[in-house]
Every structure is written in C-alpha cells, then in structure tokens.
C-alpha positions, 0 to 999 in steps of 0.5 A, a space after each residue: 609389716 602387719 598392724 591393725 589401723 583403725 580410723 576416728 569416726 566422721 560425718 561428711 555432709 552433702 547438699 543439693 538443691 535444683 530449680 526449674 526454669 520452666 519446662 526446658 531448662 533446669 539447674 542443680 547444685 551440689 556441695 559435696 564434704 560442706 565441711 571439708 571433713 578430712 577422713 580417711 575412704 579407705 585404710 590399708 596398712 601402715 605405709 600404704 593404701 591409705 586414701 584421705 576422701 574426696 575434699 570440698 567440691 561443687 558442680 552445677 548441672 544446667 540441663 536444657 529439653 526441646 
C-alpha cells in the first residue's frame, strides 16, 4: 500500500524563562507545544508510523552551586 500523505502546516510554541536566586541557587521554567498544537512529528504511511507530537508540557529545573 503506497501513498503520498502529506500534513497541514503548524506552529508550536515553546517559552522559557529562568531566574537567579543569588549565586548558588537558580530556577528555569519551560512550556513546551503553549498551545497544545496537535501535529503530526513524523508521517509514514497510511496505517503505520504516523506519530502526533509531543502534547503540552512543563518542567521546572532548580538547580543549586556550593
């Protein structure tokens, strides 16, 4: 079974921001896919390998120096 697929263009956007305490102790945000976009990472046929995106995400690094 062989077709072409092809997938709508998409925008994902991805925010960060991070802030230091003081000389040992830092923090950084990030919010990956803000929208929720829903798209596709990677097409391959029909009925197979056809993988949406990562959805929405958020981590929060804290790191600490001494």
């Amino acid at each position: 079974l062989s077709a072409d697929l092809k997938a709508p263009g998409y925008t994902v956007v991805d925010l960060q921001a991070g802030y230091n305490f003081n000389e040992n102790f830092a923090a950084v945000l990030s919010v990956n896919n803000v929208f929720d976009e829903k798209y596709y990472e990677r097409l391959g046929s029909l009925p197979f390998f056809n993988f949406y995106g990562a959805p929405r995400n958020v981590n929060l690094k804290l790191t600490a120096q001494f």
